[in-house]
Residue, then its C-alpha position, 0 to 999 in steps of 0.5 A: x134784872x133780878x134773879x127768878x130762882x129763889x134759892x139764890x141769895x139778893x146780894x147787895x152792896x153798899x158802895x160809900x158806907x159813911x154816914x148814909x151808907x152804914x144806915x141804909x146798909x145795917x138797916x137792911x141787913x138788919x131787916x134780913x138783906x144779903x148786904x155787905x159794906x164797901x168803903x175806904x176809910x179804915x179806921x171805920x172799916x176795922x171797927x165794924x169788922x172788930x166790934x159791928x156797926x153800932x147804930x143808933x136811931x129812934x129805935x134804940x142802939x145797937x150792934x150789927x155784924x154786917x160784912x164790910x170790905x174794902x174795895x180791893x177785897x170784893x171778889x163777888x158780883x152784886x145784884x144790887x150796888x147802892x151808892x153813896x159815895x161823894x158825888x165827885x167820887x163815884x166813877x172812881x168807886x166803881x172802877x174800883x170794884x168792877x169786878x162786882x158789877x155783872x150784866x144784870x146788876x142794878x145800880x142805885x145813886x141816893x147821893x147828893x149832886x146832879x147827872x151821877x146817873x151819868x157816871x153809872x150809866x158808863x157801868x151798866x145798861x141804862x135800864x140797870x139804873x136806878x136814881x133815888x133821893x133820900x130825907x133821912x139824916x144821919x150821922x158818924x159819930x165815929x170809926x163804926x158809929x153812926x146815929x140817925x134821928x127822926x124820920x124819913x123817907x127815900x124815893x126811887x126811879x128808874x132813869x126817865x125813857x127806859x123800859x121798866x125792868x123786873x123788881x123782885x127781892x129789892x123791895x121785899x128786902x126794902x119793906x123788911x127794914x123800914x124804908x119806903x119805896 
Protein backbone atom coordinates (compact mmCIF):
# COMPACT_ATOMS: atom_id res chain seq x y z
CA UNK A 1 0.00 0.00 0.00
CA UNK A 2 2.71 2.46 0.76
CA UNK A 3 5.43 3.37 -1.44
CA UNK A 4 8.84 1.35 -0.75
CA UNK A 5 11.08 4.07 -2.42
CA UNK A 6 12.13 6.53 0.07
CA UNK A 7 13.08 9.47 -2.01
CA UNK A 8 9.39 9.78 -2.54
CA UNK A 9 7.23 12.06 -0.57
CA UNK A 10 4.07 10.26 1.86
CA UNK A 11 1.48 12.52 0.46
CA UNK A 12 -1.46 13.10 2.93
CA UNK A 13 -4.71 14.66 2.60
CA UNK A 14 -6.98 15.57 5.08
CA UNK A 15 -10.36 15.69 3.53
CA UNK A 16 -13.05 17.98 6.28
CA UNK A 17 -10.39 20.13 7.99
CA UNK A 18 -12.83 21.72 10.21
CA UNK A 19 -12.10 21.57 13.80
CA UNK A 20 -10.84 18.13 13.89
CA UNK A 21 -9.29 18.00 10.45
CA UNK A 22 -7.23 21.41 10.82
CA UNK A 23 -5.79 19.80 14.20
CA UNK A 24 -4.82 16.31 13.10
CA UNK A 25 -3.44 18.15 9.82
CA UNK A 26 -1.31 21.12 11.04
CA UNK A 27 -0.35 18.66 13.94
CA UNK A 28 1.20 16.55 11.34
CA UNK A 29 2.36 18.78 9.05
CA UNK A 30 3.79 20.60 11.89
CA UNK A 31 5.76 17.16 12.85
CA UNK A 32 7.01 17.15 9.42
CA UNK A 33 4.22 15.25 7.14
CA UNK A 34 3.77 15.81 3.19
CA UNK A 35 -0.09 17.15 4.21
CA UNK A 36 -2.49 19.23 2.69
CA UNK A 37 -6.05 20.31 3.80
CA UNK A 38 -9.10 20.09 1.50
CA UNK A 39 -12.42 21.77 2.67
CA UNK A 40 -15.27 23.86 1.38
CA UNK A 41 -16.04 26.51 3.67
CA UNK A 42 -14.24 29.51 2.24
CA UNK A 43 -13.90 31.80 4.61
CA UNK A 44 -11.89 29.05 6.47
CA UNK A 45 -10.01 28.19 3.52
CA UNK A 46 -8.49 31.77 2.35
CA UNK A 47 -7.40 32.69 5.83
CA UNK A 48 -5.22 29.72 6.39
CA UNK A 49 -4.30 30.46 2.74
CA UNK A 50 -3.97 34.32 3.61
CA UNK A 51 -2.48 34.19 7.23
CA UNK A 52 -1.89 30.06 8.09
CA UNK A 53 -3.83 28.09 10.58
CA UNK A 54 -3.31 29.26 13.89
CA UNK A 55 -3.71 26.46 16.36
CA UNK A 56 -3.68 26.77 19.81
CA UNK A 57 -3.28 23.83 22.06
CA UNK A 58 -1.48 23.04 25.57
CA UNK A 59 1.66 23.77 23.81
CA UNK A 60 1.16 27.15 23.26
CA UNK A 61 -0.31 28.96 19.75
CA UNK A 62 0.81 29.17 16.64
CA UNK A 63 0.93 29.60 12.88
CA UNK A 64 1.12 26.83 10.42
CA UNK A 65 1.50 27.40 6.79
CA UNK A 66 -0.18 24.24 5.74
CA UNK A 67 -1.22 23.84 1.94
CA UNK A 68 -5.23 23.65 1.89
CA UNK A 69 -7.57 23.66 -1.16
CA UNK A 70 -10.52 23.28 -2.07
CA UNK A 71 -11.94 20.03 -3.43
CA UNK A 72 -11.88 21.42 -7.27
CA UNK A 73 -8.47 22.07 -6.90
CA UNK A 74 -6.85 18.75 -6.06
CA UNK A 75 -4.98 17.70 -8.89
CA UNK A 76 -2.73 15.00 -7.42
CA UNK A 77 -3.11 11.52 -5.76
CA UNK A 78 -2.50 10.87 -1.91
CA UNK A 79 -0.99 7.96 -0.22
CA UNK A 80 -3.08 8.57 2.69
CA UNK A 81 -6.82 10.45 2.90
CA UNK A 82 -8.02 10.83 6.51
CA UNK A 83 -11.33 11.73 6.81
CA UNK A 84 -13.22 14.10 8.65
CA UNK A 85 -15.97 15.16 6.77
CA UNK A 86 -19.59 14.84 8.49
CA UNK A 87 -20.66 11.51 8.29
CA UNK A 88 -23.61 12.35 6.10
CA UNK A 89 -21.26 14.06 3.98
CA UNK A 90 -18.31 11.55 3.05
CA UNK A 91 -19.65 10.00 -0.16
CA UNK A 92 -20.06 13.22 -1.65
CA UNK A 93 -16.53 14.33 -0.53
CA UNK A 94 -15.00 11.76 -2.13
CA UNK A 95 -16.74 12.04 -5.33
CA UNK A 96 -15.46 15.14 -5.26
CA UNK A 97 -11.82 14.54 -5.17
CA UNK A 98 -11.60 11.05 -7.05
CA UNK A 99 -9.00 12.29 -8.78
CA UNK A 100 -6.97 11.77 -5.70
CA UNK A 101 -7.66 8.59 -4.42
CA UNK A 102 -5.25 6.13 -6.63
CA UNK A 103 -4.99 2.30 -6.27
CA UNK A 104 -2.89 1.97 -3.15
CA UNK A 105 -4.02 5.16 -1.52
CA UNK A 106 -5.28 4.33 2.03
CA UNK A 107 -8.35 5.74 3.52
CA UNK A 108 -8.57 6.61 7.19
CA UNK A 109 -12.37 7.32 8.62
CA UNK A 110 -12.08 9.49 12.68
CA UNK A 111 -15.59 10.56 12.17
CA UNK A 112 -18.17 10.13 14.33
CA UNK A 113 -21.28 7.61 13.12
CA UNK A 114 -21.69 4.25 12.32
CA UNK A 115 -20.71 1.84 9.06
CA UNK A 116 -18.59 5.06 7.14
CA UNK A 117 -16.51 2.29 6.28
CA UNK A 118 -19.04 1.33 4.05
CA UNK A 119 -19.05 4.33 2.13
CA UNK A 120 -15.10 4.19 1.74
CA UNK A 121 -14.96 0.88 0.69
CA UNK A 122 -17.02 2.01 -2.50
CA UNK A 123 -13.67 3.99 -3.24
CA UNK A 124 -10.88 1.77 -2.44
CA UNK A 125 -9.88 -1.91 -1.71
CA UNK A 126 -11.11 -2.93 1.46
CA UNK A 127 -7.65 -3.57 2.54
CA UNK A 128 -6.99 0.39 1.90
CA UNK A 129 -9.42 0.82 4.73
CA UNK A 130 -8.67 2.10 7.76
CA UNK A 131 -11.11 3.03 10.59
CA UNK A 132 -9.98 5.04 13.80
CA UNK A 133 -11.65 6.83 16.97
CA UNK A 134 -10.38 9.67 18.30
CA UNK A 135 -10.55 11.43 22.08
CA UNK A 136 -8.96 14.59 21.32
CA UNK A 137 -11.44 17.88 21.58
CA UNK A 138 -10.89 20.83 19.56
CA UNK A 139 -12.53 23.54 18.46
CA UNK A 140 -13.01 26.43 15.63
CA UNK A 141 -12.57 29.45 17.08
CA UNK A 142 -13.07 31.04 13.51
CA UNK A 143 -12.25 31.28 9.83
CA UNK A 144 -8.52 29.65 10.44
CA UNK A 145 -8.32 29.18 14.17
CA UNK A 146 -8.96 26.13 15.76
CA UNK A 147 -8.05 25.37 19.79
CA UNK A 148 -7.51 22.11 21.30
CA UNK A 149 -7.30 21.58 25.31
CA UNK A 150 -6.37 18.76 27.06
CA UNK A 151 -5.43 15.45 25.83
CA UNK A 152 -6.11 12.89 23.98
CA UNK A 153 -5.77 9.73 22.18
CA UNK A 154 -6.66 8.28 18.72
CA UNK A 155 -7.02 4.42 17.90
CA UNK A 156 -6.68 2.67 14.67
CA UNK A 157 -7.67 -0.43 12.88
CA UNK A 158 -7.69 -1.99 9.75
CA UNK A 159 -11.35 -2.78 8.53
CA UNK A 160 -11.87 -6.55 10.63
CA UNK A 161 -11.47 -9.81 8.04
CA UNK A 162 -8.83 -8.09 5.98
CA UNK A 163 -5.30 -9.33 5.38
CA UNK A 164 -2.83 -6.61 6.88
CA UNK A 165 -1.16 -4.22 4.47
CA UNK A 166 2.32 -2.69 4.61
CA UNK A 167 2.55 0.42 6.96
CA UNK A 168 5.29 2.51 6.34
CA UNK A 169 5.78 6.24 6.72
CA UNK A 170 2.02 6.73 8.42
CA UNK A 171 3.24 6.02 11.57
CA UNK A 172 6.74 7.39 11.62
CA UNK A 173 4.80 10.89 10.26
CA UNK A 174 2.32 9.71 13.15
CA UNK A 175 4.80 9.47 16.16
CA UNK A 176 6.49 12.85 14.63
CA UNK A 177 3.25 14.93 15.77
CA UNK A 178 2.45 13.68 18.94
CA UNK A 179 -0.50 11.25 18.27
CA UNK A 180 -0.63 7.73 19.52
CA UNK A 181 -1.34 4.68 17.21
Amino acid sequence: MMSDQSNQSFRVAVLGAGAMGSLFGGSLFEGGADVTLIDLNVAHVESIRKNGLNLKTDAGERRIHVPVLFPSEVNAVYDLIIVFTKAMHTKQALIAIRSAIGPNTALLSLQNGLDNKLVLTEFVDPRNVLIGITTYPADIKGPGSVESHGRGVARLQRQANQPRRRWTSYPASSRAAGSTR
